[in-house]
N, C-alpha and C positions, 0 to 999 in steps of 0.2 A: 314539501317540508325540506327546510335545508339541511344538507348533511353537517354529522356533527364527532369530534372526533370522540374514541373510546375512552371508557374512564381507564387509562393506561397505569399500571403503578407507579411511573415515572409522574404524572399530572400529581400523584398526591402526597407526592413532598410537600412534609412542613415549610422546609427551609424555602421552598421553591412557592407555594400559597404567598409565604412572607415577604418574598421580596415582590411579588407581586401587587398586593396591598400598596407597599411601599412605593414601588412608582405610579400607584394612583387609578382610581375608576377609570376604563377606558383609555389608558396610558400605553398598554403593550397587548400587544398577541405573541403565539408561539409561531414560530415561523421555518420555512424550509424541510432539513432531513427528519427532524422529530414528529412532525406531523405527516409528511408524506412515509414514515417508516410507520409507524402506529395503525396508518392507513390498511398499509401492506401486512400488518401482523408480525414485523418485525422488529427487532431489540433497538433500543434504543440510544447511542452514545451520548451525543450532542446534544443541548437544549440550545435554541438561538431565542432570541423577544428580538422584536420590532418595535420600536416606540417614534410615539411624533417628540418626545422628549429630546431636547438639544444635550450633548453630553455632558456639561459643567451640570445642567437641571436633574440629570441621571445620579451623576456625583456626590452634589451633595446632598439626595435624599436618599443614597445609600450610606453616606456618613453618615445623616442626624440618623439613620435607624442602627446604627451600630453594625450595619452589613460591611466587610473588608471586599473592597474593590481596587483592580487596576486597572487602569488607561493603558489598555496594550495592542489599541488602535487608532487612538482619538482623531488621528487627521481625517481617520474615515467615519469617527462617530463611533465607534465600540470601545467600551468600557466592559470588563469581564469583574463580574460577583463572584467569589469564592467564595461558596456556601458547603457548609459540612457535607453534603453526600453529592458534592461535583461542582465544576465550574459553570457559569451560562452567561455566555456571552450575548449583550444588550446593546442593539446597533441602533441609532437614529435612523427613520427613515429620508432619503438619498433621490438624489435623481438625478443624472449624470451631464454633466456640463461640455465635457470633450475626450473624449477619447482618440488612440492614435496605436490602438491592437494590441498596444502594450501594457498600456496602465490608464487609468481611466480619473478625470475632474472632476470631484461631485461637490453639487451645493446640498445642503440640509433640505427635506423637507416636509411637509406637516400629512399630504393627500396617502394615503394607503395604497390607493390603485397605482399612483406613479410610482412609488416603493417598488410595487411589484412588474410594474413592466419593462426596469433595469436588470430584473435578475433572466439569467438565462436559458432555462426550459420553465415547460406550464407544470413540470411537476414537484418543481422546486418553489413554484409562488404561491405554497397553498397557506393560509394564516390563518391561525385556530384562537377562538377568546379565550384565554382562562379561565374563565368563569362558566359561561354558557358551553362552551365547547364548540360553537356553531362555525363553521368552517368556510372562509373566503376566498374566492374562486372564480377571478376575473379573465381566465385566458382558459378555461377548460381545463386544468389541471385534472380535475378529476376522473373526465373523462378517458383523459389521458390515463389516466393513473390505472383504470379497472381494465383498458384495452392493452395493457402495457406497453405505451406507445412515450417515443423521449421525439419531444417536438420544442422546436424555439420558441421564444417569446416572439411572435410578428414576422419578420422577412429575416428567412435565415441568414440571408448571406449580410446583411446588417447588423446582425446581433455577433457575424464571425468578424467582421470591418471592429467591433471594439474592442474585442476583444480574441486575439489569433489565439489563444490556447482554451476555448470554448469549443474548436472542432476535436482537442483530446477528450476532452469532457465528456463529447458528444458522443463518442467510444466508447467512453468507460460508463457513461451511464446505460448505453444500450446494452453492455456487454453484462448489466448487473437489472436492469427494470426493465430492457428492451424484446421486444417477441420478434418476429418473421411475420410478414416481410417488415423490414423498416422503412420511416418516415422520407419519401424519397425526397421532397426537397430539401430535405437536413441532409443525404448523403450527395446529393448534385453541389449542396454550397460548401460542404466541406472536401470535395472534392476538387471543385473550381479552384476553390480559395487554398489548398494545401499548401502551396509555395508562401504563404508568409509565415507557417509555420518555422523559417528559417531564420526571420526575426526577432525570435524570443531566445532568452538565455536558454543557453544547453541544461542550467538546474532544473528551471521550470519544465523543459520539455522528458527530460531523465526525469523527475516525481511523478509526474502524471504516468507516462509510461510505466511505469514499476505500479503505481496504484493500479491502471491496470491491469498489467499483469499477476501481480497477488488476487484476484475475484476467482470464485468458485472454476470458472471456465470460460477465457481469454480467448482460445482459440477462434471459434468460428469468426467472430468481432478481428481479430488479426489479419484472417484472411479476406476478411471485407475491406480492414482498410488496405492490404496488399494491392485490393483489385482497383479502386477507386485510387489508387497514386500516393494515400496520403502516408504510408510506411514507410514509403522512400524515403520521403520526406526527413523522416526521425529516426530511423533505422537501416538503412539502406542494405546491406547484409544478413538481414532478417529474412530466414528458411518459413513460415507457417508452417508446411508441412510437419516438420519436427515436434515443432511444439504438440501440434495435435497428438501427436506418440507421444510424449510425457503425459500430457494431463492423461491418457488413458492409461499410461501405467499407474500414473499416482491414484487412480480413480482403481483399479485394478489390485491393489495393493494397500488400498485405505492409508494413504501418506498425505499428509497436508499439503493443502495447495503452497508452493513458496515462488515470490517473485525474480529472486537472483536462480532459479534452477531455470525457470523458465525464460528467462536472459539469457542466460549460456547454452539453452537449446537453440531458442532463433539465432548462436551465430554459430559456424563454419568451428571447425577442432581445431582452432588457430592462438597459440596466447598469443600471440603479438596484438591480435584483431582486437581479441578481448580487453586488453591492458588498453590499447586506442579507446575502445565502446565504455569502459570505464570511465577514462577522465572523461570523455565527450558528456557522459552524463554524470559527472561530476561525484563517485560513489564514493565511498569512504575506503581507508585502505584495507578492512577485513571484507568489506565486499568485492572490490578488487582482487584481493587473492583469492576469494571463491569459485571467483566467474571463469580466472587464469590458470583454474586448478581445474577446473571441469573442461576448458579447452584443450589443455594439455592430453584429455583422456583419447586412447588407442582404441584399436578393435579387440587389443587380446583381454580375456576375464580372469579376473583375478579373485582372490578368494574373499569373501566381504568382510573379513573380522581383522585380516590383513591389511586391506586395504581402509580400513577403518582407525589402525593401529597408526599407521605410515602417513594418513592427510590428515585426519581428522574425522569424526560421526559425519556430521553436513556437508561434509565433502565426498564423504564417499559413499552415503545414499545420492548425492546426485549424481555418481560416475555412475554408480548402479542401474538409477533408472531410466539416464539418458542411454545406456546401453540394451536398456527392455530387459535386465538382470532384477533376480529375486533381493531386497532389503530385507526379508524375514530376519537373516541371521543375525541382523545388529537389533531388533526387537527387543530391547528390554533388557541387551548388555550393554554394560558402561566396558570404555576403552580403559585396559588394565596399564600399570605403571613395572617397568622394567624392574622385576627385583632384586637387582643387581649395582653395586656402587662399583668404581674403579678403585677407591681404598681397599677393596677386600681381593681386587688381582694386587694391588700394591704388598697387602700383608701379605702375599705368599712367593714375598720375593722380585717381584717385574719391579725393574725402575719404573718411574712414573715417565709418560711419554707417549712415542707413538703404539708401543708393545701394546700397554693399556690398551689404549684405544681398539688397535686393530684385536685383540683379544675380547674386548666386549661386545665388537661386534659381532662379530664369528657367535660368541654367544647367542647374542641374539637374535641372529637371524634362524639358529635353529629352536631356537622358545616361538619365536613366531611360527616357524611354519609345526610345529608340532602342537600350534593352537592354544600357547599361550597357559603351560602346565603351571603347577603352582612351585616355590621359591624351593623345595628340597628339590625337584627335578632340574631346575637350573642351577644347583650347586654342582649335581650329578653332571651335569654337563658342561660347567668349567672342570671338572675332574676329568673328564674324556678329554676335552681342549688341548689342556697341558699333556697331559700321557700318550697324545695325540701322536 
């Protein structure tokens, strides 16, 4: 009997039945992470359909049904439904004309099997009917799926020849659906082949990387690819070791996994490094000062509400825990606001200037270290200041 997927909550959207109809009997399956996640028992974001439908045919029988669609791929054949409880995106099925590692030539086309032996693991080609639920399954996917095994579609080192950023993939899928040991001719070809990882843009290769490093636990997957050459590659200043200490403290401490902490683990206490490792992977400028703030961090400990005060919450649970220091203390306190203006050293006489200044800090620096008392103890202590 063939497998069949769950009746998942997500299968029994109205809106999602609807547009279904609407591209026709035998028009679409569900395809990719929605099916292989349902599989697994896990949540589901993304809906994908496959259709032998060409995308103008897709189009306008989302018009005549009154369904609002964009064409926010069309060269590639995807037209995305915006349907009231999510997006789902509706790709013609494809079959790849030329690839060069980079980017890949597809013509249309109608066969399902060839759909599926473009894409790049077995456990990404699984295609589910709408209707029956009956689940298709031409490369062992499933197999794959129940062994937790991440295996390419055919000859790895050909599926990496089309695509060079399939060996990061090949990472982050193991790192998230992959068991011990792994698939070793996927880690021989992404090994061989590493070096044209140097080919693709620094964005692409920064996303992947950060996708996986945000997953429950990147580490062991880090030091795999440290050992097989391909880290070099992409991070070349990249400690494992470290990392492995964060995620156990954040594991240790029940703190979310986050990708930019564990960035500024695998490098060196270097900002110059980090401000380099930033543009290289192209991060925005509040991720940049994150990474350059956790670099900057010393051996000496400082106090957490302090230092919470002085960088910021996010900044200084990651000094904390790349330090193997307790984040309890910032649990559930918001960073308090100075209750102090410089108008009010002004009304008691200081020109306005640098006195101000240097007055309000003196203040403040002893509200901070006496832990941030409330606005009569820091009156009381511009009163000391001055009588000082």
């Amino acid at each position: 009997m063939a497998e069949r997927l769950s009746d998942a909550p997500w299968t029994r959207r109205p809106a999602l039945a609807a547009l279904i109809a609407t591209l026709g009997e035998g028009q679409a399956r569900y395809v990719g992470g929605a099916v292989r996640d349902t599989l697994l028992g896990l949540p589901v974001k993304d809906i994908d359909v496959a259709t032998p439908l060409r995308p103008e045919q897709v189009i306008e029988r989302l018009t005549a049904a009154g369904i609002r669609n964009v064409p926010t791929g069309i060269e590639h054949g995807t037209v995305t439904a915006v349907l009231a409880d999510g997006p789902v995106e509706i790709t013609t099925l494809r079959r790849d004309v030329s690839t060069d590692g980079r980017r890949a030539t597809v013509a249309f086309a109608s066969d399902w099997r060839e759909d599926a032996a473009r894409r790049d693991f077995t456990i990404n080609a699984l295609y589910a009917d709408p209707i029956t639920h009956e689940i298709s399954d031409w490369f062992g996917g499933l197999a794959d799926l129940a062994a937790r095994r991440v295996r390419f579609i055919g000859e790895a080192r050909e599926r990496i020849r089309e695509d060079h950023l399939r060996i990061l993939r090949y990472f982050r899928f193991q790192a998230r659906f992959g068991s011990l040991p792994a698939d070793p001719e996927a880690e021989a070809a992404c090994s061989e082949l590493a070096s044209t990882l140097k080919g693709l843009s620094r964005e692409r290769i920064g996303m992947e990387t950060m996708n996986l490093l945000g997953l429950p636990d990147p580490a062991p997957t880090i030091a795999r690819m440290a050992e097989l050459g391909v880290l070099a590659q992409v991070l070349p200043e990249a400690r494992p070791d470290a990392l492995a200490a964060l995620v156990a403290q954040e594991r240790a401490q029940e703190v979310a996994p986050d990708a930019l902490r564990r960035l500024a683990a695998l490098l060196p206490a270097e900002p110059a490094l980090a401000e380099h490792v930033a543009a290289r992977f192209r991060l925005s400028a509040a991720q940049k000062k994150r990474i350059v703030t956790a670099a900057a961090r010393t051996d000496a400990m400082e106090n957490p509400r302090a230092l919470a005060y002085r960088l910021g919450r996010a900044e200084a649970i990651d000094r904390l825990l790349l330090a193997g220091a307790s984040a309890a203390p910032l649990e559930g306190w918001d960073v308090p606001q100075f209750p102090l203006k410089g108008g009010e050293i002004v009304a008691r006489g200081i020109k306005a200037g640098p006195e101000v200044a240097s007055t309000l800090r003196a203040v403040e620096e002893r509200w901070v270290a006496e832990g941030f008392p409330a606005r009569g103890r820091v009156l009381e202590m511009l009163d000391e200041v001055f009588g000082g």
